[in-house]
C-alpha positions in Angstrom: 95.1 109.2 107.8 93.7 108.8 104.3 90.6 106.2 104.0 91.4 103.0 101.9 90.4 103.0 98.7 91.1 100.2 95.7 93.2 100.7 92.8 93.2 100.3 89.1 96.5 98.4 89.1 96.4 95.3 88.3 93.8 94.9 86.4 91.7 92.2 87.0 88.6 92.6 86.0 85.1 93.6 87.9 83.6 90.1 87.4 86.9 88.5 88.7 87.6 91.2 92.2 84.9 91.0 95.0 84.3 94.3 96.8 87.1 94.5 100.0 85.9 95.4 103.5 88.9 97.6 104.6 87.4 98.5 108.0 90.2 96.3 109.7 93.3 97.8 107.9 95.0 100.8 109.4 97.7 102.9 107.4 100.2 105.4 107.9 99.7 108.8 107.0 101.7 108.1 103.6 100.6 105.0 103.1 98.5 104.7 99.6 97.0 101.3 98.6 97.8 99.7 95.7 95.5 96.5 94.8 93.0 94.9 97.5 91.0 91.9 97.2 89.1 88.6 98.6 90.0 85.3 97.1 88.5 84.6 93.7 84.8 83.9 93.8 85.7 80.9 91.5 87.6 79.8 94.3 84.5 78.1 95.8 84.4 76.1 92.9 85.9 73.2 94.3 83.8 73.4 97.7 80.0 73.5 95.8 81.4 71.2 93.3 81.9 68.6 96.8 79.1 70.2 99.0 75.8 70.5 96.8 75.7 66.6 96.1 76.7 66.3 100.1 73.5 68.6 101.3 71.2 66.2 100.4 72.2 64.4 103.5 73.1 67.6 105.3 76.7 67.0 105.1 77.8 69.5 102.3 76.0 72.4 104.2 78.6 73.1 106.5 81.3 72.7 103.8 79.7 74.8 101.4 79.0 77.5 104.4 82.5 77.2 105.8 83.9 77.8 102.4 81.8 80.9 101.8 82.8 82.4 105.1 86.5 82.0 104.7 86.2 83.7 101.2 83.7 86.8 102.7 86.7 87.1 105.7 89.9 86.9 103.9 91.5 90.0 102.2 94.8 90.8 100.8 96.5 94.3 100.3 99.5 95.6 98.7 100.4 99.3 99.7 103.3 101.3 98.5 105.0 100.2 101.8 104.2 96.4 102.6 102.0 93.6 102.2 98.8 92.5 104.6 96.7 89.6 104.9 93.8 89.3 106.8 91.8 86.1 107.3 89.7 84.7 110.0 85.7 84.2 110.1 85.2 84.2 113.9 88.4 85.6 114.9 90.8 88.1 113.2 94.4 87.0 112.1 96.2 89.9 110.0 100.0 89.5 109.0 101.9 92.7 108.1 105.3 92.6 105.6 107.4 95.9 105.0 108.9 95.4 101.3 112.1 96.1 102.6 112.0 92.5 104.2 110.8 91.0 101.0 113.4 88.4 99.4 111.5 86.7 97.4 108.0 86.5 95.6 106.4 83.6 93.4 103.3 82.4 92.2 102.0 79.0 91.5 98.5 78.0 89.6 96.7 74.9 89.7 95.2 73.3 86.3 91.5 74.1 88.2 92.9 77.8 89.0 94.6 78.8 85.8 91.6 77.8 83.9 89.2 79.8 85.9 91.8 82.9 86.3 92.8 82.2 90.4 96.2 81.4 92.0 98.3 82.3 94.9 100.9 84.5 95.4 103.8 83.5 98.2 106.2 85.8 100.0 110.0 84.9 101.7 111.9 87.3 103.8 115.4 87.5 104.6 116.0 85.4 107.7 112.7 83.4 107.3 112.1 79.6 107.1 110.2 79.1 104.1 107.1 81.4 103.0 106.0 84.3 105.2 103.0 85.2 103.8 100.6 84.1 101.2 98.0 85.1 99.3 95.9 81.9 98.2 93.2 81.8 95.2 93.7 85.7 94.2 92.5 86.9 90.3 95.6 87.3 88.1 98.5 86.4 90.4 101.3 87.2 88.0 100.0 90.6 87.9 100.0 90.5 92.2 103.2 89.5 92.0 104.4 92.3 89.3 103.0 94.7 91.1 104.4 93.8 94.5 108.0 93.9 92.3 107.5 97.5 91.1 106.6 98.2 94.3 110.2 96.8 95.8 111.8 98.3 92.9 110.7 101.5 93.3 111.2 101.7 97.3 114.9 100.8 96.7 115.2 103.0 94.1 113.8 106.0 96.6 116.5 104.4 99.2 119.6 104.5 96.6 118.2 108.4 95.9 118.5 109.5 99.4 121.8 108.1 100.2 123.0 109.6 97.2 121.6 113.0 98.3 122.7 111.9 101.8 126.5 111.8 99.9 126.4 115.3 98.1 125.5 117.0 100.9 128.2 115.6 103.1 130.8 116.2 100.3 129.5 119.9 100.3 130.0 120.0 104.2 133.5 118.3 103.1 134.7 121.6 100.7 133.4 124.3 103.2 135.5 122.2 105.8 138.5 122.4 103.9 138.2 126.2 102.5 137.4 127.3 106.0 141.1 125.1 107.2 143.0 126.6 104.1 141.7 130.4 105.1 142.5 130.1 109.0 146.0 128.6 107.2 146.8 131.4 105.5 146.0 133.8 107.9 148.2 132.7 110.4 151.3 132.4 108.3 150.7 136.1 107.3 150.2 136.9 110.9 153.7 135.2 111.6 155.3 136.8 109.2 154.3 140.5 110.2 155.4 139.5 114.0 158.4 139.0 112.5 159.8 142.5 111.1 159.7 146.2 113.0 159.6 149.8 111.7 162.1 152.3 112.6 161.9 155.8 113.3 162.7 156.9 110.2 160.3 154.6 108.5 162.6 151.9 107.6 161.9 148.1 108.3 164.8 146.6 110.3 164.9 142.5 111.0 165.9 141.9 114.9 169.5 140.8 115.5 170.4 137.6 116.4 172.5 137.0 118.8 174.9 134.4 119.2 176.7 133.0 122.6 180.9 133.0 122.5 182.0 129.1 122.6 
């Protein structure tokens, strides 16, 4: 099984993608990662913006802590084959999506997050109520979501390939069916027609006589 590893695509930028703890996230042996990455560290913003002020009475500590965990314990991963999102400080909660049960994909920015370069990126699948999975406060969603679309794009290309190739190969099984059918064919009706005359004696062919019953 090949060990994770990040990608180049998309790029977001050292100073906007925290280093990814991949120790949680097992792949297939074709698998190949695409993008990784914790929420924006301008994500906690918000939460030292509230919680410094708040310390002073030991209030904000625990909010300011809280937030930093959840950022340190979330990940996100696109693959070539799906979508997984990990989250959980003292517990582990991971949610897996194959693209091939991917309907929709958006992205949505707040005036805070699309002035500090965060958003979140929100996944539908066919049969689902709503939004599967989500990746909240990520660097450069548009890119996420481009990325994941390629990604689709490309699978169902692969898919539309292989039935085709599926199709030539059964309408090649199809002509040696029909050559084989036409051969047996003619080889009975010249067998039938051989069966059918004799060879005298004196080397001529004679055809049987009929005979016919008196009425």
């Amino acid at each position: 099984m090949p060990s994770p590893s990040l990608q180049e695509e998309p790029q977001t930028g050292s100073d906007a993608t925290a280093d990814v703890d991949l120790d949680w996230l097992s792949l297939e042996d074709d698998e190949e990662i695409r993008w990784a990455s914790t929420p924006h560290k301008y994500s906690l913003v918000p939460a030292l913006v509230v919680g410094i002020p708040l310390s002073l009475v030991l209030i904000g500590i625990p909010i300011v802590a809280a937030s930093y965990l959840q950022y340190k314990n979330t990940n996100y991963v696109v693959t070539n084959k799906g979508l997984y999102s990990k989250r959980g400080i003292l517990s582990r909660d991971v949610k897996q999506i194959g693209f091939e049960k991917v309907q929709n994909i958006s992205y949505s920015q707040s005036a805070i997050g699309s002035s500090l370069g965060y958003g979140s990126v929100e996944v539908s699948t066919a049969g689902g109520s709503g939004v599967e999975l989500q990746f909240r406060s990520i660097p450069d969603p548009a890119s996420v979501q481009e990325l994941i679309s390629r990604e689709i794009d490309t699978r169902q290309r692969g898919s539309a390939d292989g039935a085709t190739d599926t199709d030539d190969v059964l309408d090649e099984i199809l002509v040696e069916l029909r050559a084989i059918r036409s051969a047996v064919t003619d080889d009975a009706a010249h067998g039938d027609t051989v069966s059918s005359t004799s060879t005298g004696v004196d080397g001529e062919t004679s055809v049987p006589e009929t005979s016919h019953e008196d009425r």
